[in-house]
C-alpha positions in Angstrom: 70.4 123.5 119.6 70.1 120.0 118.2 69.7 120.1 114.5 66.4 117.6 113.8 65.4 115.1 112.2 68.6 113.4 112.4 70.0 110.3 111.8 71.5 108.9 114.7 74.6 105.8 115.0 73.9 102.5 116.5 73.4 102.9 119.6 72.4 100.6 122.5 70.9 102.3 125.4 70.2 100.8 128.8 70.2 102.2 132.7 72.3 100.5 135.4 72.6 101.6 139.1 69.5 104.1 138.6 71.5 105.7 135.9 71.2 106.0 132.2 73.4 105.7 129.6 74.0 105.5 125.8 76.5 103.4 124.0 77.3 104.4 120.7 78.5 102.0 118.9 79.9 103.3 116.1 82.7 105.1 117.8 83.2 102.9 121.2 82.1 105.7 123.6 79.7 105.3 126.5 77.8 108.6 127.2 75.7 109.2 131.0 72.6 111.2 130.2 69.4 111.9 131.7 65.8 111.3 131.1 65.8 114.3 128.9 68.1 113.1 126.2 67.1 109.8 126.3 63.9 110.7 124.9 65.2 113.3 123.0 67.7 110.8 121.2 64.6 108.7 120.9 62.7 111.1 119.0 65.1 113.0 117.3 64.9 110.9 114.0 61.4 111.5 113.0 60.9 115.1 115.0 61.6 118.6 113.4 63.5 120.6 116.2 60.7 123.0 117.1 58.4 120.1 117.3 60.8 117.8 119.4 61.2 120.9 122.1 57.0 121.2 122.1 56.6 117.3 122.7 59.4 117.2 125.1 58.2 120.4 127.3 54.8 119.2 127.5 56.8 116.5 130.1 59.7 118.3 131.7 60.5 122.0 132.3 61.0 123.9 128.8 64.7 125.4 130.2 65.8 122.3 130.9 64.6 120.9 127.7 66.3 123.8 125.8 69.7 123.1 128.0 69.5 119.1 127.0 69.4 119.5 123.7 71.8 122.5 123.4 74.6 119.5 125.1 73.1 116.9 122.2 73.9 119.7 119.8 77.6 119.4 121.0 77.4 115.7 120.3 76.0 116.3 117.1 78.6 118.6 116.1 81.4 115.9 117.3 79.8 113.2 115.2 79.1 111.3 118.7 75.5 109.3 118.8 74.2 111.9 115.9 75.7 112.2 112.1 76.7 115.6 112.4 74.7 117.9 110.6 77.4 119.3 108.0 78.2 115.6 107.1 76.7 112.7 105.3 75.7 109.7 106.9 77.5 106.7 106.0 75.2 104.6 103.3 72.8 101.9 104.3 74.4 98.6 104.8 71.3 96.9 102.8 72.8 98.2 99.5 73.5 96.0 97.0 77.2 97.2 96.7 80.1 96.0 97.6 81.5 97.8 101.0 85.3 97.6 100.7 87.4 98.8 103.5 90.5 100.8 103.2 93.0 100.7 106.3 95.4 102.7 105.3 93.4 106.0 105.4 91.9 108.8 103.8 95.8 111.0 104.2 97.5 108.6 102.8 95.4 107.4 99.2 93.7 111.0 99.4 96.6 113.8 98.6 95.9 116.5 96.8 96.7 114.6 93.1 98.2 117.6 91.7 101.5 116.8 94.1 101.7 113.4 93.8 105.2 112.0 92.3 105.1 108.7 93.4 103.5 106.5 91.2 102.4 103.8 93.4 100.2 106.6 95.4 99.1 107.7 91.6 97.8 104.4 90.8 96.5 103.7 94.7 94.5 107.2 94.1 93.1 106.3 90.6 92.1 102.7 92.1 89.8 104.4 95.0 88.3 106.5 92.4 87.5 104.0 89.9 86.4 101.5 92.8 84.1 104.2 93.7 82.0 104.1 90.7 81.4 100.1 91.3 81.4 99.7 95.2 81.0 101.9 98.8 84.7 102.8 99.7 85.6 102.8 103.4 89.1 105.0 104.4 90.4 105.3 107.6 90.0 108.7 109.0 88.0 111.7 110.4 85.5 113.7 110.1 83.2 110.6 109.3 81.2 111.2 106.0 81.1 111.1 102.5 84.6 112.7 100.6 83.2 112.1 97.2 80.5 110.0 95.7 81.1 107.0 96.8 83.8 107.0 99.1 83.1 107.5 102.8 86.0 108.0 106.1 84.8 105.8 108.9 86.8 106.3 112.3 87.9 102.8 111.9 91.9 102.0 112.1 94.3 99.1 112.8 95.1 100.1 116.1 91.4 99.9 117.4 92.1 96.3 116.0 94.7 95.8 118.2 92.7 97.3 121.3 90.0 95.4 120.7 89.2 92.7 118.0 85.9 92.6 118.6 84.7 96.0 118.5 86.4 96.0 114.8 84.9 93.0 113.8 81.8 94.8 115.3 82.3 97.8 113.7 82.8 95.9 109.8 79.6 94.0 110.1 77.6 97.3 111.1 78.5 98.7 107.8 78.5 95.0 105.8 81.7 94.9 104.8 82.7 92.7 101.9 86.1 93.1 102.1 89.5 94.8 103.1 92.0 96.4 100.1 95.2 97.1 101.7 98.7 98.2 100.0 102.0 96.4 101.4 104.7 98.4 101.8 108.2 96.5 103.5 107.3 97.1 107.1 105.6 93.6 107.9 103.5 94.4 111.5 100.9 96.9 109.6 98.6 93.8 108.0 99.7 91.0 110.1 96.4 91.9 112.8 93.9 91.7 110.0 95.5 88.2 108.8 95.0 87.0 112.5 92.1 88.7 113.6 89.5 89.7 110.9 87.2 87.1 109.1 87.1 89.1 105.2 88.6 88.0 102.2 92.1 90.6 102.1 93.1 91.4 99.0 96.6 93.6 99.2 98.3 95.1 96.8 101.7 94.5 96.0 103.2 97.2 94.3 107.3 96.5 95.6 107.5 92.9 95.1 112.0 93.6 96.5 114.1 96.1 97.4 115.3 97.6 101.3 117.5 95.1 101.7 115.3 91.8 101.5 112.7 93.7 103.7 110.2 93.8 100.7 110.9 90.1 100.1 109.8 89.4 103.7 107.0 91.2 103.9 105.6 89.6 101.1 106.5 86.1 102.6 105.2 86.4 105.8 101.5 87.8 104.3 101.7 84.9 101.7 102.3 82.4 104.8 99.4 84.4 107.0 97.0 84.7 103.7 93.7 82.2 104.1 92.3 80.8 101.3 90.0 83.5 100.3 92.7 86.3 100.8 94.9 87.4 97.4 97.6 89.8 96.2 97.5 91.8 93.0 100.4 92.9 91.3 99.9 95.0 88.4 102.5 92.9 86.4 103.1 89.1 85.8 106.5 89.8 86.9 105.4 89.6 90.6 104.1 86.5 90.9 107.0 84.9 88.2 109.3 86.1 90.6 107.7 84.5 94.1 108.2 81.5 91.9 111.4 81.5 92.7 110.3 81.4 97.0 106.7 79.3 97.1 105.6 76.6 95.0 102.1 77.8 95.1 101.7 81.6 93.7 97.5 80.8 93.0 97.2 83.9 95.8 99.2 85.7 93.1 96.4 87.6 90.3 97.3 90.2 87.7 95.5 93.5 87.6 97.1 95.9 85.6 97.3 100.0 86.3 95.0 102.0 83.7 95.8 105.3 82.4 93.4 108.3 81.9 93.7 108.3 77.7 91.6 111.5 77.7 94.3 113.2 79.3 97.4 111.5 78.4 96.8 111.8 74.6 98.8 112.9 71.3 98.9 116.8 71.1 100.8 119.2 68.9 104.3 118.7 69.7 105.6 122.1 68.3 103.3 124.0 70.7 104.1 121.4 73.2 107.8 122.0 73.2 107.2 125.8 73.3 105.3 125.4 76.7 108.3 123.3 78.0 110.9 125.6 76.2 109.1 128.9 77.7 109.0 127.1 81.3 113.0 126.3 81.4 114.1 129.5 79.0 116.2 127.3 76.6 115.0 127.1 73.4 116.8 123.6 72.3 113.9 122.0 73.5 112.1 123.6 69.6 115.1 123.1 67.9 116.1 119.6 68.5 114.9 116.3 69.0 114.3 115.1 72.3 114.7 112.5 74.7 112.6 112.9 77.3 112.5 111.2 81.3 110.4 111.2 84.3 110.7 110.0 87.5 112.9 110.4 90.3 116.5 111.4 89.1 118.2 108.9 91.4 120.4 106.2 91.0 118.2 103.2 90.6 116.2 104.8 88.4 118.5 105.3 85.8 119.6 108.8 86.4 123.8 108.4 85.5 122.6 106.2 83.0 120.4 108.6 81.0 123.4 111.2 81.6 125.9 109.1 80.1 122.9 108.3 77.0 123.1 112.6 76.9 127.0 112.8 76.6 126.8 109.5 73.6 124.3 111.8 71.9 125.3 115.4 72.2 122.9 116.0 68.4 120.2 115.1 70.9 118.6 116.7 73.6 117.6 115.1 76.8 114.9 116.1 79.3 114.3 115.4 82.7 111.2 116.0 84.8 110.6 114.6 88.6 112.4 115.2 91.5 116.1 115.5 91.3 117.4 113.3 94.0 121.2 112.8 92.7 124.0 114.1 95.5 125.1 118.1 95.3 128.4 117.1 94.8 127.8 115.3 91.2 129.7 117.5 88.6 128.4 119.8 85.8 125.6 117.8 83.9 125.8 117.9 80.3 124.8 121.1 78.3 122.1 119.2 76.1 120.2 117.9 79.6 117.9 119.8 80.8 116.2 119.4 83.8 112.6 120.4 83.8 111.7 120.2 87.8 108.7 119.0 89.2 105.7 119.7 87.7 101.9 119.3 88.7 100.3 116.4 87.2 98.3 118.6 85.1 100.9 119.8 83.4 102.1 116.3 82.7 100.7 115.7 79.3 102.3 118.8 77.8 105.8 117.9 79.0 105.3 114.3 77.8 104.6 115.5 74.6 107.4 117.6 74.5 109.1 114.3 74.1 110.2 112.8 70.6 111.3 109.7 72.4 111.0 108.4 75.9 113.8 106.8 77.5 112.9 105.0 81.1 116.0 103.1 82.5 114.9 102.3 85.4 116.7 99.2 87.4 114.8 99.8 90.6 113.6 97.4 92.8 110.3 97.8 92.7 109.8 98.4 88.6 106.8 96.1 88.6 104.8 98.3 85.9 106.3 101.6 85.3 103.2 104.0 85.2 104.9 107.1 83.3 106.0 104.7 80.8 102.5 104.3 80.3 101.1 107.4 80.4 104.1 108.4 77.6 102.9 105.8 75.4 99.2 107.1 75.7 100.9 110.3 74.4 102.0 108.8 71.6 105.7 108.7 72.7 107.5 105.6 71.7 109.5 103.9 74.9 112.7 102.5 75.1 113.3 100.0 78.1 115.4 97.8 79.6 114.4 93.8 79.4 113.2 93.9 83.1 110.3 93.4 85.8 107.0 94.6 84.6 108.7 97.0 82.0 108.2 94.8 79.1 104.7 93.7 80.2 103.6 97.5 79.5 105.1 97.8 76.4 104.9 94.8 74.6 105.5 95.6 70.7 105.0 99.2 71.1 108.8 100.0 71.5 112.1 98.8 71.9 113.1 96.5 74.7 116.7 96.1 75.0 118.6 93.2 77.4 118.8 94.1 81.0 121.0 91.8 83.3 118.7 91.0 86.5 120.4 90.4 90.0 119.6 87.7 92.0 119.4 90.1 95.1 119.1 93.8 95.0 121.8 95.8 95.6 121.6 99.1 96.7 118.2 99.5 95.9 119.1 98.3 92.1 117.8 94.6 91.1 119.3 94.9 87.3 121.9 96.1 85.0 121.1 97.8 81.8 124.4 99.6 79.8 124.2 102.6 78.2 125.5 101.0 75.3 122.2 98.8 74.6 119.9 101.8 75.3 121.8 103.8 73.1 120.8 101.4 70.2 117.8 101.8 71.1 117.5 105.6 70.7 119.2 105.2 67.4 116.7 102.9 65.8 114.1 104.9 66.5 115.6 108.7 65.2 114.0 107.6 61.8 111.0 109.7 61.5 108.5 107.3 59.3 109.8 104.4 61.8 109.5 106.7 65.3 105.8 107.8 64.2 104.9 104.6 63.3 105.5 102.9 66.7 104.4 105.8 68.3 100.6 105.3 67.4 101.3 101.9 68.1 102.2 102.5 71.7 99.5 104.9 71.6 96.9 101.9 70.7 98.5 99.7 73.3 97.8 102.4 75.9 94.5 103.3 76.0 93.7 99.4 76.3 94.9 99.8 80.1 92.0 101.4 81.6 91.7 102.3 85.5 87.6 100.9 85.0 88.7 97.7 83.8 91.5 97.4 87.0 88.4 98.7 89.2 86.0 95.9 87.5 88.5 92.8 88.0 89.4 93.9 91.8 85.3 93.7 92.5 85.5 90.1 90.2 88.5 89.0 92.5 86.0 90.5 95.7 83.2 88.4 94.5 85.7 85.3 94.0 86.7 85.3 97.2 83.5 85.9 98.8 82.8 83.0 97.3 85.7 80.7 98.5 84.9 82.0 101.7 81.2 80.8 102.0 82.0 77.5 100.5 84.7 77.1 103.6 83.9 74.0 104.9 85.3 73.1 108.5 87.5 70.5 108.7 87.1 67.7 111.4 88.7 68.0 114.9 90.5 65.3 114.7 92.9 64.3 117.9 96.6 63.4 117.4 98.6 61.4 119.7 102.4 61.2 119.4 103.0 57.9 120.6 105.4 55.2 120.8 105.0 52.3 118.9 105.9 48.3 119.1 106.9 47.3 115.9 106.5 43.5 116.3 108.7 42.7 113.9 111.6 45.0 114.2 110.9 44.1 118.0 111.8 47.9 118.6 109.5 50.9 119.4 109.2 53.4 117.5 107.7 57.2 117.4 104.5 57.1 115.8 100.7 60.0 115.0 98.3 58.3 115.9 94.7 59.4 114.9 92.7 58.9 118.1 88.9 60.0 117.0 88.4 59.0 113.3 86.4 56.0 114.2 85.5 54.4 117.7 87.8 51.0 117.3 91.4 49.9 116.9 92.4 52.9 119.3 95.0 52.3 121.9 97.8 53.7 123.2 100.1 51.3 121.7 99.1 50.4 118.8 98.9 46.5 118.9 96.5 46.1 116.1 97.1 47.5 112.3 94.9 51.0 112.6 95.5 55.0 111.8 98.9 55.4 112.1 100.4 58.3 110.3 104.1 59.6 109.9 105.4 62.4 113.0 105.5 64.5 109.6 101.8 64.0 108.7 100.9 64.0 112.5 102.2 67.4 112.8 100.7 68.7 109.9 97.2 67.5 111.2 97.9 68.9 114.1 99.0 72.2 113.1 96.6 72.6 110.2 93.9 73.5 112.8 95.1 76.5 113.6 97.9 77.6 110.9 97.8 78.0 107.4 99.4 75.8 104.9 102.2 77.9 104.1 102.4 78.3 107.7 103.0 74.6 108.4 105.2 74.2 105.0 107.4 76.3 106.6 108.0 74.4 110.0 107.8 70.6 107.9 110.8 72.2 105.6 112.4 73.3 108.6 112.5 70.0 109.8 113.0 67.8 106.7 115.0 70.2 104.6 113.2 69.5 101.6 110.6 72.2 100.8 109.6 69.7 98.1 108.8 66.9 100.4 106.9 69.6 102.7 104.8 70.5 100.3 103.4 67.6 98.9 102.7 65.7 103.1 100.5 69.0 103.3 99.1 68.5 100.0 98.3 65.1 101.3 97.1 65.9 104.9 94.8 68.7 103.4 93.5 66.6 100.8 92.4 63.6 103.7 90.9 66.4 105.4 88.9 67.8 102.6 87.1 64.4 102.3 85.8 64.5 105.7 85.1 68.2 105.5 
């Protein structure tokens, strides 16, 4: 039986061919009824069930009545035209809030955290749960309803974009969206159907900058190129947008927003009882007895891995611990007896293993190192770092350890983008097995740490909303202007010549051929005018570079063209 009052979805009813029907419009299904549930639909908001069946059998037979709204309570329970009883309706779009979408879905930011290793989808998780405090969080996904306070699934997803544009446009403004957060990963046709067909300031964040071959590279290029003028990345390092430098001369889409760390539970605790725990987990007791190198992240290649087991063999006094996965091949030989590896642990566990560490070691020369999370959450431990001159590494621990040269490449390799030798790192270690020096910088990186907060990376993603919002209201259109690619007489050089010609700027000294000195423009500037109506100006960079072969030159006729076209705007 139909649960009621209940609040129902926009809907849009109406009859055709002597027939009734509902549209809900919050899911894109079109329901037949009869006259029943149309009144029942009508009056299930404000009626309580009982009440409803009274009202409605004072008009039509009460077993038919019962039988109508038994079928609505199958509805209900599907989350079509009702909310579902056990769920929670999505809030009121009148709030004062920001409503952010999320198209990547509840499965994917929404694991349980306890088993998350990567720390992309750690810093993606903490983001929705920070953002949640500030603004309404939209994920992708089903059952429809509230997850936590503050974040809500909505059967919303890119391929319903790709069915039908308008339906998801549709579907935004219902809600009053302010906005879409996505994350970029290096396959490029996920986000290229909001760039083309949703009207929101995107912002995307861009946590692997390179790596898979040049993939990462591209992807990057082609959403810069599609990105409008109130669309941005954020990179939680300045070594993102220093390094599309080196690709587009104009990285302003480019904003900093750096990952936070939870400092109540990545903090300084006793490191005797903490190496027990680790000790009583592995059964080897060197982890009391010595001092201790620790490292954690995936034991693979690019992260370091043969270098922190070469750093183990230089250092046999010391002891060296690993915690992640263990991704290395079966066949690599006998690891040295002072490393340990610890396994994977929960994340809970994390602060206990972190502070089994005396010193943390994180060689990392992956690809994608544009922050280097764990190195942060080790610092917040009180764990002095020791890291390679590279990426977003240094940007984390700025004096609060020991940064020692890195060569970078100038394409990945491999999935590696740098060099570090075990040699440097090794000096590193060294400086820092003084005890008055290692404590020292220890509550130093400590101090740095728990100024990276996941609020303050919430707060300056709803700034960067707002900004944008902004930008996108102020959008003026640009004139329609015509462009003619014509020849033209040059009197003089008694030769024609190809020639733009600006045919609706003013109502004289237009003509085919241009006899008379009037609004003539270079085929360069021409095109740009041309394709500026419906590309953006990365977009038509691209083509004028293609043809001039001077990205330079490029850039500055669409400087020019946009700049004409903003004083007529």
């Amino acid at each position: 039986m139909l649960k009621s009052p209940t609040k129902t979805h926009h809907l849009h009813k109406f009859r055709y061919n002597d027939s009734l029907y509902i549209a809900d419009l919050d899911v894109f299904r079109l329901v037949e009824v009869n006259q029943i549930a149309w009144d029942a639909v009508e009056l299930s908001p404000t009626l309580e069930t009982e009440a409803l069946i009274t009202h409605l059998s004072q008009t039509y037979p009460r077993e038919l009545v019962l039988e109508t709204l038994e079928l609505l309570r199958n509805f209900q329970d599907t989350g079509l035209i009702f909310y579902s009883s056990s769920r929670t309706p999505l809030p009121d779009s009148r709030s004062d809030r920001l409503k952010i979408y999320v198209p990547q879905g509840r499965n994917e930011w929404f694991l349980d955290p306890e088993s998350i290793s990567s720390g992309t989808n750690v810093a993606l998780y903490h983001t929705i749960q920070s953002l949640s405090k500030f603004a309404d969080i939209y994920l992708s996904g089903e059952p429809e309803g509230e997850i936590t306070q503050g974040v809500y699934t909505i059967r919303l997803s890119a391929e319903e974009l790709q069915e039908s544009p308008r339906r998801f446009n549709q579907r935004l403004r219902q809600f009053g969206a302010s906005g879409i957060l996505a994350y970029q990963n290096h396959r490029t046709s996920e986000l290229v159907p909001f760039f083309r067909e949703v009207n929101l300031p995107i912002v995307v964040q861009n946590h692997a900058p390179r790596g898979h071959a040049g993939q990462a590279i591209n992807a990057t290029l082609l959403h810069h190129a599609l990105m409008h003028p109130y669309d941005a990345f954020t990179s939680p390092s300045d070594s993102v947008a220093k390094f599309y430098s080196k690709f587009v001369g104009d990285t302003r889409h480019f904003h900093t927003n750096p990952n936070g760390v939870d400092s109540e539970t990545f903090k300084p605790l006793n490191k005797s009882k903490a190496k027990a725990t680790i000790a009583n987990i592995v059964q080897d007791k060197q982890i009391e007895e010595k001092l201790t190198v620790g490292f954690l992240s995936r034991f693979q290649p690019e992260k370091g891995a043969h270098i922190f087991i070469q750093l183990a063999e230089m250092h046999p006094e010391l002891l060296f611990l690993v915690g992640g996965k263990f991704l290395l091949r079966p066949t690599y030989e006998k690891l040295p007896d002072n490393l340990i590896y610890v396994g994977f642990l929960p994340r809970k566990q994390l602060p206990t293993l972190y502070n089994a560490f005396d010193i943390y070691c994180f060689p990392s020369m992956a690809a994608e190192e544009t922050f280097g999370l764990t190195l942060l959450e080790a610092m917040a431990c009180g764990v002095p770092p020791v890291v390679p001159q590279f990426d977003g590494l240094p940007d984390v621990v700025g004096d609060a350890g020991i940064i020692v040269p890195a060569e970078e490449f100038s394409e990945d390799m491999a999935g590696f983008a740098a060099y570090v030798s075990a040699t440097a790192l090794s000096k590193g270690i060294t400086s820092l097995l003084e005890n008055d020096f290692r404590h020292k910088l220890g509550q130093r990186a400590r101090d740095r740490a728990v100024a990276f907060t996941w609020d303050d990376n919430a707060k300056r993603l709803i700034q960067l909303f707002e900004k944008l919002n902004r930008i996108k209201q102020n959008q003026r259109t640009s004139p329609d202007l015509s462009v003619a690619f014509v020849p033209h007489f040059d009197a003089f050089q008694n030769q024609l010549e190809s020639r733009a010609l600006l045919l609706n700027l003013t109502p004289f000294l237009e003509t085919p051929l241009q006899l008379k000195r009037g609004y003539i423009q270079t085929m360069e500037e021409g095109l740009a005018l041309t394709l500026l109506k419906r590309r953006t100006p990365r977009q038509v960079e691209a083509v004028l570079t293609h043809i001039l072969g001077d990205a330079s030159q490029a850039s500055k006729i669409v400087k020019r063209v946009q700049n004409f076209l903003n004083t007529l705007a």
